[in-house]
C-alpha positions as CSV (number, residue, x, y, z in Angstrom):
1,X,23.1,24.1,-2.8
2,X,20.6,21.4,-4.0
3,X,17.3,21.3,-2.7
4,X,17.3,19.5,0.8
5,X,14.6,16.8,1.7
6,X,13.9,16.2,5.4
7,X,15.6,13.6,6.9
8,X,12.1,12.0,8.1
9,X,8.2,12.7,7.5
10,X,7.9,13.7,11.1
11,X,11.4,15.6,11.2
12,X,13.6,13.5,13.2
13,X,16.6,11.4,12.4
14,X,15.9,8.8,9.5
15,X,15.3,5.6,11.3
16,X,13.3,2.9,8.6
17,X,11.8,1.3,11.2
18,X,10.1,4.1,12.9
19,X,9.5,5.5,9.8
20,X,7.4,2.8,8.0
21,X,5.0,3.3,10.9
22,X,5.0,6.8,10.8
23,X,4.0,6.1,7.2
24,X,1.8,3.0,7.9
25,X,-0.3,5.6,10.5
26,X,-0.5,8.8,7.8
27,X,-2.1,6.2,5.1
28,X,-4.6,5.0,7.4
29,X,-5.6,8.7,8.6
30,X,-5.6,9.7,5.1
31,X,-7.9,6.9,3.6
32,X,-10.1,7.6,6.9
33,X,-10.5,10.9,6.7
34,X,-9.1,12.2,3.4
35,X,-9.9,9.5,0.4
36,X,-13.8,10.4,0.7
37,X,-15.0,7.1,1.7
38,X,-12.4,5.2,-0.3
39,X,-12.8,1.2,-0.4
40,X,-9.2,0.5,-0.6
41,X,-6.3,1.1,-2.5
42,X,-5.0,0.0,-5.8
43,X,-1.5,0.0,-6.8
44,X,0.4,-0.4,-9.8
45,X,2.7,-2.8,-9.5
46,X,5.7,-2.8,-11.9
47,X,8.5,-5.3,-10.1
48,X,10.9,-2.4,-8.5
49,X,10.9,-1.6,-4.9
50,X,9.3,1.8,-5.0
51,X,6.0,-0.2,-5.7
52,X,6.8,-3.6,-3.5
53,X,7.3,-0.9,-0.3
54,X,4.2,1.8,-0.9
55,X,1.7,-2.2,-0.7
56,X,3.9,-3.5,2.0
57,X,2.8,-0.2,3.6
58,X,-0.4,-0.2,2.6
59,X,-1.2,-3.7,3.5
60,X,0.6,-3.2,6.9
61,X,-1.8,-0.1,7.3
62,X,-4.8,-1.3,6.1
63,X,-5.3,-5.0,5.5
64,X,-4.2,-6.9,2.8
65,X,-7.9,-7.4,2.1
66,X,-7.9,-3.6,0.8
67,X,-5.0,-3.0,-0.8
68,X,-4.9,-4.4,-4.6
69,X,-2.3,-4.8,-7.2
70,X,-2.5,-4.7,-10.9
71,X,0.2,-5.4,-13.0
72,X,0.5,-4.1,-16.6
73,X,3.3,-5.7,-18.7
74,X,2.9,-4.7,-22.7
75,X,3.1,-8.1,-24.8
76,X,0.3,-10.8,-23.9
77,X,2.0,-14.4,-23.4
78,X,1.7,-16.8,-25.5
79,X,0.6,-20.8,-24.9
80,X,-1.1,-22.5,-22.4
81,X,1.4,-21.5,-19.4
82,X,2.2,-18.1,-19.4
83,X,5.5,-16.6,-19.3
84,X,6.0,-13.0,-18.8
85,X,9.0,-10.9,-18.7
86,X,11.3,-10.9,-15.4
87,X,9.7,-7.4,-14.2
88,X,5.9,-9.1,-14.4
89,X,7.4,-12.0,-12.5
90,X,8.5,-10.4,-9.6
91,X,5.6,-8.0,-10.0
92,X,3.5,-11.1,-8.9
93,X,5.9,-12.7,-6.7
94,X,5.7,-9.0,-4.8
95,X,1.9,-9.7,-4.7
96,X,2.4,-13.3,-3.5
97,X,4.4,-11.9,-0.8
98,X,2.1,-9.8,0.3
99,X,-0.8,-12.3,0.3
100,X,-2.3,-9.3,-1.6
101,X,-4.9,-9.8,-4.4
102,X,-3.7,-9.1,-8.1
103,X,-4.6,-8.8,-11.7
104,X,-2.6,-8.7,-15.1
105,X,-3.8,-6.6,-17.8
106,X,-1.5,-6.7,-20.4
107,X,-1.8,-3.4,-22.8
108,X,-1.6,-4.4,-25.8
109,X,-4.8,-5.6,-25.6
110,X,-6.2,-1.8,-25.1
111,X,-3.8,-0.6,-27.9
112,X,-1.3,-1.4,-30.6
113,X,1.3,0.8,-29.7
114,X,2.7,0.6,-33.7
115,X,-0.3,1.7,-35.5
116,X,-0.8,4.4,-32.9
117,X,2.6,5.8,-33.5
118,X,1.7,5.4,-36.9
119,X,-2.1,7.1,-36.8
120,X,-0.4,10.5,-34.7
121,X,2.1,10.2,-37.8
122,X,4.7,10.5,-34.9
123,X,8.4,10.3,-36.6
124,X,10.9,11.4,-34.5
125,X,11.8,10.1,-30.4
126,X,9.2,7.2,-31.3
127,X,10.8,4.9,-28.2
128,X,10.4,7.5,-25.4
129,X,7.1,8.4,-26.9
130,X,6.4,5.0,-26.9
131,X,7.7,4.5,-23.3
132,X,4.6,7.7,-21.6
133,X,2.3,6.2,-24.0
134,X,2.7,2.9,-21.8
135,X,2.9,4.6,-18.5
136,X,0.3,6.7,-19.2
137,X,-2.0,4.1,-20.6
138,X,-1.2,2.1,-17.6
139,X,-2.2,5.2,-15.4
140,X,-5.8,5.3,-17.2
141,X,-6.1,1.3,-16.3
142,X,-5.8,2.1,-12.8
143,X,-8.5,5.0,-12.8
144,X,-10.9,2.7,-14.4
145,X,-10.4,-0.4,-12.4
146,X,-10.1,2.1,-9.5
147,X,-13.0,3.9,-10.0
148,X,-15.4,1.0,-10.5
149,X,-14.3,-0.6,-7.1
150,X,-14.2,2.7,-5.3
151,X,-10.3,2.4,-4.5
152,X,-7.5,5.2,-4.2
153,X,-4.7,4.8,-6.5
154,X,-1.1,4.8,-5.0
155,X,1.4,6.7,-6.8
156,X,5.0,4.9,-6.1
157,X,7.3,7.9,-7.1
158,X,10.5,8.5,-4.5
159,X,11.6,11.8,-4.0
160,X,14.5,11.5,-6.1
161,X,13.2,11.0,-9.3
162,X,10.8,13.5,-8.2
163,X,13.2,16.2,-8.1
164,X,14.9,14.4,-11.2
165,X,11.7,14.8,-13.1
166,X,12.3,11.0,-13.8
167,X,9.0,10.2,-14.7
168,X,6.1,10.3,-17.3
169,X,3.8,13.1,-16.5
170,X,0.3,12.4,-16.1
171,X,1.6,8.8,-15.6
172,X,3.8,6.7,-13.0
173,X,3.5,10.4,-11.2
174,X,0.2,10.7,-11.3
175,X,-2.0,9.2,-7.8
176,X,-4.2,10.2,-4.9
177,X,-2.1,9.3,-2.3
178,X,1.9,9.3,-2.4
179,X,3.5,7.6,0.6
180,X,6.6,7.5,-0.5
181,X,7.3,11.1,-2.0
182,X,9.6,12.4,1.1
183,X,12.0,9.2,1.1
184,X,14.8,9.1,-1.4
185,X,15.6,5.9,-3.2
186,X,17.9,4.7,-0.9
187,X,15.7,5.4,1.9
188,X,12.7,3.8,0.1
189,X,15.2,0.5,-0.1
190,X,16.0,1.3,3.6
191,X,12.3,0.9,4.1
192,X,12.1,-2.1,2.6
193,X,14.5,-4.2,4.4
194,X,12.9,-3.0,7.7
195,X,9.5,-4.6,6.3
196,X,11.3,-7.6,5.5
197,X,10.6,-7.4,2.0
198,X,13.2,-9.9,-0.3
199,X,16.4,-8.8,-0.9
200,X,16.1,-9.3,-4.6
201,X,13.0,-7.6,-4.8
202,X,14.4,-4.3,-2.9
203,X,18.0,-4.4,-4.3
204,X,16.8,-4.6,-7.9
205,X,18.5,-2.3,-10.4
206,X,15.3,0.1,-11.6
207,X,15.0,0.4,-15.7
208,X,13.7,2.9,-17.6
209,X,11.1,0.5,-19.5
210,X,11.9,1.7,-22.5
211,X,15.7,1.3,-23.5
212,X,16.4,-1.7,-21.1
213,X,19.8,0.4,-19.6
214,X,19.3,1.4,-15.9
215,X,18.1,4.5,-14.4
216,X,22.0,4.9,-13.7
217,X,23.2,4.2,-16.9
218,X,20.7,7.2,-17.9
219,X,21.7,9.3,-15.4
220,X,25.1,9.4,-15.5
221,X,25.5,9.2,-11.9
222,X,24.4,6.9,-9.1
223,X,21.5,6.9,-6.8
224,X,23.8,7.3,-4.0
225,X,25.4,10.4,-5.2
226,X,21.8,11.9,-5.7
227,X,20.4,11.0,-2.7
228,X,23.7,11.9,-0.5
229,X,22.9,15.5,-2.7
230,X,19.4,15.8,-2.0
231,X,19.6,14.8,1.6
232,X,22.8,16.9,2.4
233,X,23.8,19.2,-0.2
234,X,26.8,17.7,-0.7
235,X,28.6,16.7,-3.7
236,X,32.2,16.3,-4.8
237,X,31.7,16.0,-8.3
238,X,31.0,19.4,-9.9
239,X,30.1,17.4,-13.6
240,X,27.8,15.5,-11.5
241,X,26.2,18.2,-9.7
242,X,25.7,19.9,-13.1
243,X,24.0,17.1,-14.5
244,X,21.5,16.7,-11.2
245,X,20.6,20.1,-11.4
246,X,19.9,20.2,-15.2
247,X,18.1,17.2,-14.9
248,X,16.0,19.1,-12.1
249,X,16.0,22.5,-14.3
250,X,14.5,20.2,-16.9
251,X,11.6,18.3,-15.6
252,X,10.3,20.4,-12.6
253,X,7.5,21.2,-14.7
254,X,6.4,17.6,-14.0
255,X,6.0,18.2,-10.0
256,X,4.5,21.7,-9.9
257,X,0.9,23.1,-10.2
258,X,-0.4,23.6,-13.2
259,X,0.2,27.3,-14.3
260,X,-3.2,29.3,-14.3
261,X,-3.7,33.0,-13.8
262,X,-5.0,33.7,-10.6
């Protein structure tokens, strides 16, 4: 039996309507009363729908005014008009949306990703190292930039890559706040449409940023035969259900305390 998320922050039946207020309310409690005097919020925005729902919320709770994006794309572009990568453009299309305030820090102006492989003398799984060094690097942007305007940072992680261990630790699962951490990735999409978010933008195929194949295409299953395992129990597919609880087995360590002695 797979680990079981509730169906709803508040317990009832998932309804994404009534549950983006539900959210909308705890994020404005919590910056009142928990963020210690928090300014506003600042969000990575990365061009998939688990970071164009957590600012539609967060503008919806708080005022566009106070919720901030930055957007972290590697390469710099080149000539007069800039192009960026399709990920960075509906990164600021998302912010456009919004009517939300945005910058773009591209990282390879903080570090040469080549010659710091090359300086840790780091020879072996060099893309995937590559791949944290970027999401944690873009994690340390957001502390700084966060810390001089006296802003919460959002972490954007849905449940299911949360039990998947689908993430860099210390980096897209790092945060202050995470409003999204109790919806699945189908109910994060779910969410979405009831904000009247763009199809395209919601409905995008995440990537795993370093290998260009889809979170699927690593997985070896679909989001919709997780999340109908994490939300039920069920699944059909005993290969499948192996793989999901390996995967689980395998990055819990990411989503736990840190071990201490007590």
């Amino acid at each position: 039996m797979g680990y079981v998320i509730p169906n709803s922050l508040y317990g009832y039946k998932f309804d994404a309507k009534v549950e983006a207020q539900c959210i909308q309310k705890w994020v404005w409690d919590w910056m009142a009363t928990g963020s210690g005097g928090a300014q506003g919020v600042l969000i990575g925005m990365s061009g998939g729908k688990d970071s164009a729902v957590a600012a539609a919320l967060c503008c919806n709770a708080l005022g566009n005014n106070e919720v901030r994006g930055l957007i972290m794309p590697y390469d710099a572009p080149n000539g007069e008009e800039p192009v960026y990568d399709e990920a960075t453009q509906i990164a600021i299309e998302t912010c456009q949306h919004l009517n939300m305030q945005y910058s773009i820090v591209p990282l390879c102006l903080l570090m040469d990703l080549d010659s710091s492989i090359y300086a840790l003398h780091i020879q072996n799984d060099v893309d995937a190292i590559k791949g944290n060094i970027k999401a944690r690097l873009r994690m340390m942007c957001l502390y700084a930039i966060a810390q001089e305007m006296r802003y919460r940072v959002c972490c954007t992680s849905n449940a299911s890559e949360i039990y998947l261990g689908y993430s860099t630790k210390y980096g897209d699962f790092a945060g202050d706040f995470a409003p999204l951490s109790h919806l699945t990735a189908s109910q994060v999409i779910e969410v979405g449409r009831a904000l009247k978010l763009p199809e395209h933008i919601i409905s995008r195929p995440p990537e795993d940023g370093l290998s260009g194949k889809t979170d699927e295409a690593n997985f070896g299953f679909t989001y919709e035969q997780l999340d109908l395992y994490l939300t039920t129990g069920r699944c059909d597919d005993e290969e499948i259900k192996t793989k999901i609880e390996n995967m689980h087995s395998r990055g819990l360590h990411k989503s736990v305390p840190i071990p201490h002695l007590t």
